[in-house]
C-alpha positions, 0 to 999 in steps of 0.5 A: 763431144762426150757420150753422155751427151749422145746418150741424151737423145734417148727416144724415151724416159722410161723403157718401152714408152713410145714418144713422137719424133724428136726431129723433123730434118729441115736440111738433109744433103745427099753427098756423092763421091764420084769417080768415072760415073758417068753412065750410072750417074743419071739412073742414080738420081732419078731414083732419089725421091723429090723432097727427100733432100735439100741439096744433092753434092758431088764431088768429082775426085777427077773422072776421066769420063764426063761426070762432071758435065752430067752432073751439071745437067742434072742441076747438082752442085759440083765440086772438082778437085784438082788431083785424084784424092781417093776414096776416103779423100772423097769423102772428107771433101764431101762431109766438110761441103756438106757442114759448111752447107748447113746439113742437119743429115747428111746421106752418102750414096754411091753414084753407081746405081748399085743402091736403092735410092728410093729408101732414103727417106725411110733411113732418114725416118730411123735418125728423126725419131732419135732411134739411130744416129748412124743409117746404113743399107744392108746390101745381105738380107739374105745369102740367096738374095745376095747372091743373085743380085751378083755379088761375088763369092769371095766377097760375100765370103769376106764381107761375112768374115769382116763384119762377124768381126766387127760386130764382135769387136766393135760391139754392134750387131750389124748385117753388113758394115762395108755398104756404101750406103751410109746416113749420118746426123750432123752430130756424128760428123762434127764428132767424127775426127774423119780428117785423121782417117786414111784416104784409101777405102778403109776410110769407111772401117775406120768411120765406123770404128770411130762411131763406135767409139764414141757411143753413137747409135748405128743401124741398119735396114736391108736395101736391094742392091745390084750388081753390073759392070758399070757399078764401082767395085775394087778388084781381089788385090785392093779388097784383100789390102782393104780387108788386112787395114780393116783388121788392123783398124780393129786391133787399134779400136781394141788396144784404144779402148783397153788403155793400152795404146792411144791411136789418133784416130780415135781422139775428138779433136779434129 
């Protein structure tokens, strides 16, 4: 899908002139990568306000608690997979449930009841009128906000860092690429060559290094977040890996679009 065609859905045909919505969603699915969620899983749900989806989808990349039984309860549609597939591998079963599903949107929350779910219909309302094609929740409205919702130091101070140079590189201007709080359009998906992408966490970088590339839409809104110990969070060894391939996935976004060196990532075909 070429960027012309992206850029097709511009709200208006003249600057300033405000239209009505361009699209109503009639089936947005709420995707779920879960791993040992099982003591936030129920909080999560309930938050989500009814009718702000059509399907809920949690994919289970083998929990050694029972999520999967919760999830039952809850009345979600599950999928198990058989092996542990890792972040990334989470998602791509998630992304591809949901196309197959019919999803005109697709909303990707972690179960760990960090992120405010009640805000999901709000970033749907940004894609319905054309504004966005990609959603995320920024976890850093403010630095004393973050701060005592208990985020650590150092990985405000990296989450800082990386998305300076990511909005620098990328050319966006983001307050926090590194959310789990994530709202697509089907065209992004479908566009997205997600497949080719690692199945550790940069997976998400790379998602958004691709989104970029390919003249999509992204923004942002604040969303409260929180911080406990049941919430998901990778120790300083793996954000330290996580950081140096999110780096290296911008070197690669920078030689791609100079000519320099062609990356697979970035080539449509899934």
């Amino acid at each position: 899908m070429s960027k012309n065609k992206n850029q097709k859905n511009d709200t208006s045909d003249n600057y300033g002139e405000i239209k009505t919505p361009r699209v109503k969603f009639s089936k947005p699915i709420i995707v779920l990568p879960a791993y040992n969620a099982a003591s936030t899983l129920k909080a999560t749900i309930q938050d989500i306000p009814p009718g702000s989806y059509n399907e809920i989808i949690l994919v289970d990349d083998c929990s050694r608690d029972n999520t999967v039984a919760i999830a039952e309860e809850l009345g979600l549609t599950v999928i198990r997979h058989k092996k542990n597939k890792g972040y990334g591998g989470n998602q791509k079963t998630c992304y591809d449930a949901a196309l197959e599903r019919g999803a005109d949107a697709v909303v990707m929350l972690h179960p760990d009841y960090q992120y405010d779910a009640r805000l999901i219909p709000h970033f749907l309302g940004f894609m319905e009128t054309g504004v966005c094609q990609v959603m995320l929740g920024s976890r850093i409205r403010t630095r004393q906000e973050t701060l005592q919702a208990g985020m650590p130091v150092y990985k405000y101070l990296a989450n800082r860092f990386l998305t300076t140079i990511e909005n620098i590189v990328l050319g966006q201007n983001l307050g926090d690429f590194h959310s789990g709080f994530r709202c697509y359009t089907r065209e992004v998906l479908e566009t997205v060559p997600y497949h080719k992408n690692s199945d550790d966490f940069v997976f998400d970088s790379q998602f958004l290094a691709q989104v970029s590339y390919f003249g999509f839409r992204l923004g942002d809104a604040p969303i409260p977040c929180r911080y406990f110990d049941e919430a998901s969070s990778i120790n300083f060894v793996r954000s330290a890996t996580y950081g140096l391939k999110t780096l290296e996935t911008l070197v690669q976004f920078a030689l791609q679009k100079w000519g320099w060196i062609k990356y697979d990532i970035f080539n449509p075909d899934k």
